[in-house]
KELOPA-330043 format. One record per residue: residue in three letters; z, x, y of N, C-alpha, C, CB in turn. Coordinates in nm, 3 decimals. Glycine has a CB too. Layout:
% residues N
+------+---------+---------+---------+---------+---------+---------+---------+---------+---------+---------+---------+---------+
: code :     n.z :     n.x :     n.y :    ca.z :    ca.x :    ca.y :     c.z :     c.x :     c.y :    cb.z :    cb.x :    cb.y :
+------+---------+---------+---------+---------+---------+---------+---------+---------+---------+---------+---------+---------+
:  ala :       Z :       X :       Y :       Z :       X :       Y :       Z :       X :       Y :       Z :       X :       Y :
...
+------+---------+---------+---------+---------+---------+---------+---------+---------+---------+---------+---------+---------+
//
This chain:
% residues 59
+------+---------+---------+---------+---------+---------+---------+---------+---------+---------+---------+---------+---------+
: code :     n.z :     n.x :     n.y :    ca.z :    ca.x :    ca.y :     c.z :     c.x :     c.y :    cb.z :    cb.x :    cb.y :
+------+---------+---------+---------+---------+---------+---------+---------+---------+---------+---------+---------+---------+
:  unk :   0.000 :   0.085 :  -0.117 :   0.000 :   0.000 :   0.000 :   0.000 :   0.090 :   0.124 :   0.123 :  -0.097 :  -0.001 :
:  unk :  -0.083 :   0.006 :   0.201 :  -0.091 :   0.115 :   0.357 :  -0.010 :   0.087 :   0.464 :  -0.233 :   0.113 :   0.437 :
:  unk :   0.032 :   0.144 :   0.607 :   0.112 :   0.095 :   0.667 :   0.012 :   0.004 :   0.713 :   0.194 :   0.172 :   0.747 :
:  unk :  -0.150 :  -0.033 :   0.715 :  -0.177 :  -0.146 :   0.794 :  -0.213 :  -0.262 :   0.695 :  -0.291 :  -0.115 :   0.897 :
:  unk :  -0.205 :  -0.234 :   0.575 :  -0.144 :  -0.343 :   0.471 :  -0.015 :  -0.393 :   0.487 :  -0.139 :  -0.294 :   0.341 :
:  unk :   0.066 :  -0.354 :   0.451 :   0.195 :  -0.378 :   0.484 :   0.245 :  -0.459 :   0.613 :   0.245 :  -0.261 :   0.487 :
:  unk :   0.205 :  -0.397 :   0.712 :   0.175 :  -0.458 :   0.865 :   0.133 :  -0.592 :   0.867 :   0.061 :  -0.382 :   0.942 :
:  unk :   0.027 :  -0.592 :   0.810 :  -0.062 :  -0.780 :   0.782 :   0.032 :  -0.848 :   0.658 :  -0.289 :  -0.772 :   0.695 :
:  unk :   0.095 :  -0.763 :   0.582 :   0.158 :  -0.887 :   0.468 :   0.278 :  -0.899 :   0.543 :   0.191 :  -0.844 :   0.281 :
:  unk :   0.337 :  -0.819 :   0.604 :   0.466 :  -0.888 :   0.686 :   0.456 :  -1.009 :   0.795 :   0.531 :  -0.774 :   0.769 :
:  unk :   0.305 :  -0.962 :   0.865 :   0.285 :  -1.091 :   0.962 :   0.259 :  -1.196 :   0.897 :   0.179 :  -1.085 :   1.059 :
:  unk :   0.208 :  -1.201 :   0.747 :   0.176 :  -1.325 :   0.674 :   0.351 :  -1.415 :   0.674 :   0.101 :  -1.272 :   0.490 :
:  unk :   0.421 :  -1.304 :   0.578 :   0.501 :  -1.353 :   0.583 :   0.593 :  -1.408 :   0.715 :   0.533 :  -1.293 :   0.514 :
:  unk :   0.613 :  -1.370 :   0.781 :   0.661 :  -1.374 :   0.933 :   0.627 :  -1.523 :   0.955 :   0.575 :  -1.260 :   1.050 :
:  unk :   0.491 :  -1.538 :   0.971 :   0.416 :  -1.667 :   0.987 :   0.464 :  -1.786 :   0.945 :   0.305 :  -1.661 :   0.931 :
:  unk :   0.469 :  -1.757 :   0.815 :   0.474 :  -1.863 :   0.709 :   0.659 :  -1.949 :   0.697 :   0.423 :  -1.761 :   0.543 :
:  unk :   0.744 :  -1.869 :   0.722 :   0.859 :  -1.855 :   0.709 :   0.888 :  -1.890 :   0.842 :   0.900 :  -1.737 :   0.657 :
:  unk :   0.835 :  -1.856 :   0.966 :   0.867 :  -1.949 :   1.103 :   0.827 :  -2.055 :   1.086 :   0.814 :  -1.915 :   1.232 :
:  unk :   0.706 :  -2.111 :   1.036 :   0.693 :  -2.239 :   1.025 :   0.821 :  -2.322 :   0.943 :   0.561 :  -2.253 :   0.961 :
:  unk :   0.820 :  -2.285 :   0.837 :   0.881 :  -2.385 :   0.760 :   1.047 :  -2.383 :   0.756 :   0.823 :  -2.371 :   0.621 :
:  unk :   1.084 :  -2.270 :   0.871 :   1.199 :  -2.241 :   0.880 :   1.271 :  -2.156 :   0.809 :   1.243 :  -2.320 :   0.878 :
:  unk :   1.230 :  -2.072 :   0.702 :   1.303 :  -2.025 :   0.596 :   1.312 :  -1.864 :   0.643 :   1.226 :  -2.060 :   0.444 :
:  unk :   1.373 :  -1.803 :   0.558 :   1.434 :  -1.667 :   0.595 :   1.287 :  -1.599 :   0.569 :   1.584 :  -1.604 :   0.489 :
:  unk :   1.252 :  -1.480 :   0.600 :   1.131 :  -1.433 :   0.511 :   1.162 :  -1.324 :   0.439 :   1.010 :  -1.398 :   0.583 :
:  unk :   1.302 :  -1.275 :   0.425 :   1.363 :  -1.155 :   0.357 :   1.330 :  -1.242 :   0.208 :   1.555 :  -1.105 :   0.406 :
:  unk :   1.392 :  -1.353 :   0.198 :   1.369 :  -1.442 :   0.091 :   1.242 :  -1.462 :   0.035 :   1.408 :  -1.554 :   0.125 :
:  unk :   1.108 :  -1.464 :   0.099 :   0.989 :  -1.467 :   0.074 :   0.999 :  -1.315 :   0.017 :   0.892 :  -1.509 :   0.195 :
:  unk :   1.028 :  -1.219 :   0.112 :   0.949 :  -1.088 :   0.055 :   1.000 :  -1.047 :  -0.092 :   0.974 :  -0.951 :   0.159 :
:  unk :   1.164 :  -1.097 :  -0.097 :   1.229 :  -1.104 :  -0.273 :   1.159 :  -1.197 :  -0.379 :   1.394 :  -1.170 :  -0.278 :
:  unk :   1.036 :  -1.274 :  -0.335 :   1.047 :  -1.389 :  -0.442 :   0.927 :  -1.299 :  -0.455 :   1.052 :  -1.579 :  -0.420 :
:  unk :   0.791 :  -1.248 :  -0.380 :   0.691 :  -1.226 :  -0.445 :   0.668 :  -1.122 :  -0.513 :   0.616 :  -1.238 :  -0.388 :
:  unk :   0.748 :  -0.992 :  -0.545 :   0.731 :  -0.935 :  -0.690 :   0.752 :  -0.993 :  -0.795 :   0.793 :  -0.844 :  -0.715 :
:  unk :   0.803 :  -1.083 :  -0.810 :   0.851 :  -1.178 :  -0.925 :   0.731 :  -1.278 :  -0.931 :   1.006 :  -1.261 :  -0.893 :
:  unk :   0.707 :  -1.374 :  -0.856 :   0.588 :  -1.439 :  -0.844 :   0.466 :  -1.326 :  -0.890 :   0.578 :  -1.496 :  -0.688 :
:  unk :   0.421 :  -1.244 :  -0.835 :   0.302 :  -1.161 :  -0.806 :   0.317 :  -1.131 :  -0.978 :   0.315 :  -1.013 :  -0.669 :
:  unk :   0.415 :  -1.089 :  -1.050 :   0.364 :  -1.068 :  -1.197 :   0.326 :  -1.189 :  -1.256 :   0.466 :  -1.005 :  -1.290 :
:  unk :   0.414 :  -1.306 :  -1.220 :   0.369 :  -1.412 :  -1.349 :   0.209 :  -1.508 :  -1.328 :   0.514 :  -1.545 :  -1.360 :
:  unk :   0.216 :  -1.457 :  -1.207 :   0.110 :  -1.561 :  -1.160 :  -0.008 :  -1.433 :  -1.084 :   0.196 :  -1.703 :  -1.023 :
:  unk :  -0.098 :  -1.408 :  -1.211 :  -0.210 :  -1.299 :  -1.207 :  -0.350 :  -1.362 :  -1.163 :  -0.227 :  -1.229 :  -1.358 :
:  unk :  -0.371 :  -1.248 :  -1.012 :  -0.486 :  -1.342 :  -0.970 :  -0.500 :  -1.371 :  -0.882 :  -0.502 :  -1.437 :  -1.006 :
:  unk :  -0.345 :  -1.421 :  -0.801 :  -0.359 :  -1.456 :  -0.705 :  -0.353 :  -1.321 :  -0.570 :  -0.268 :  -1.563 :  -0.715 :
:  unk :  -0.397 :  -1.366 :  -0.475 :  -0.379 :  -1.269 :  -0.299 :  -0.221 :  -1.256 :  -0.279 :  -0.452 :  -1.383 :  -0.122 :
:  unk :  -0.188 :  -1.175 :  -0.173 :  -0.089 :  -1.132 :  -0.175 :  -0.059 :  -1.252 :  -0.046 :  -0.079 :  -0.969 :  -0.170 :
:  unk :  -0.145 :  -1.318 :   0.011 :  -0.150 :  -1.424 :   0.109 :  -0.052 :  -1.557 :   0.001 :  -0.347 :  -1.464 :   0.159 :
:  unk :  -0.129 :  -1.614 :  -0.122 :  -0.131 :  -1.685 :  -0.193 :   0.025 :  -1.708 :  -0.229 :  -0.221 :  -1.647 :  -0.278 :
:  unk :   0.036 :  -1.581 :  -0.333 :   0.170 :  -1.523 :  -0.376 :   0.293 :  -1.569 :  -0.261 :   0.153 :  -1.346 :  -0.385 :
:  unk :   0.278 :  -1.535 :  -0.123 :   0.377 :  -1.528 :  -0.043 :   0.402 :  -1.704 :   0.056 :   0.334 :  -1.384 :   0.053 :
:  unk :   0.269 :  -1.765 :   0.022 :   0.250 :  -1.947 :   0.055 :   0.392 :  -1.968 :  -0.090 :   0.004 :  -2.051 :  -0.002 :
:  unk :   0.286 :  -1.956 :  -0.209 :   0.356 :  -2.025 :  -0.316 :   0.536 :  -1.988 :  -0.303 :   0.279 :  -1.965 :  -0.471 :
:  unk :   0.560 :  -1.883 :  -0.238 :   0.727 :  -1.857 :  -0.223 :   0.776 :  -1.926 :  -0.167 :   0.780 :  -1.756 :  -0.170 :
:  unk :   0.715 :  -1.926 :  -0.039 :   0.774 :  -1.966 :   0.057 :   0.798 :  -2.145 :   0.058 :   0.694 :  -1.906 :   0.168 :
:  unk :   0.638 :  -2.189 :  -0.036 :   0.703 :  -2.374 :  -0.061 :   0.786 :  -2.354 :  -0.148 :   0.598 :  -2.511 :  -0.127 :
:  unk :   0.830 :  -2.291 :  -0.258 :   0.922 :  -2.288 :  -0.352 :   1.088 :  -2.296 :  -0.316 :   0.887 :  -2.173 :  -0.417 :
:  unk :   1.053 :  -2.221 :  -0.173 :   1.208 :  -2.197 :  -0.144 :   1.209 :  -2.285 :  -0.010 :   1.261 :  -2.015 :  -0.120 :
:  unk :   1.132 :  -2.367 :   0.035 :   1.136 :  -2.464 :   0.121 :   1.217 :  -2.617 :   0.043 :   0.974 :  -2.478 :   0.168 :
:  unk :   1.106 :  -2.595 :  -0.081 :   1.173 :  -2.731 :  -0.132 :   1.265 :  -2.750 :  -0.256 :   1.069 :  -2.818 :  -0.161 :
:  unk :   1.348 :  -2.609 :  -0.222 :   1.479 :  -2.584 :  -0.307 :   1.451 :  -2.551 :  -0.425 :   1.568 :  -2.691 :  -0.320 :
:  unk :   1.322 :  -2.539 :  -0.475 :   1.316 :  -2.466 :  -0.628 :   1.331 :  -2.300 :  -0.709 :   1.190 :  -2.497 :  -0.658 :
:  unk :   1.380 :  -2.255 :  -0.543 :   1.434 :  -2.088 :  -0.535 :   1.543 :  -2.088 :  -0.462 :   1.334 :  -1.974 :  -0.464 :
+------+---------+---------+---------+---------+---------+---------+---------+---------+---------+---------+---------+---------+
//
């Protein structure tokens, strides 16, 4: 990973996690775990699917 990878997956997350209110430390813990079971998906994808997971209490 590059620092201007890294840079864009934090603003993803950042994004995503102001909207829906949630922490995004919490997003960035759920998607190594997500990112293995669920092969395939973007690192965009991975960090949506967290972030509804832990919006609607299923993390």
């Amino acid at each position: 990973m590059t620092t201007d990878n890294f840079s864009r997956a934090w603003s993803s997350v950042l994004a995503v996690a102001d909207k829906l209110g949630i922490e995004p430390m919490d997003v960035m813990l759920c998607v190594p775990e997500l990112a293995s079971s669920e092969s395939g998906l973007t690192f965009p994808e991975v960090a949506a699917l967290c972030a509804s997971e832990i919006y609607l209490g299923k993390r």
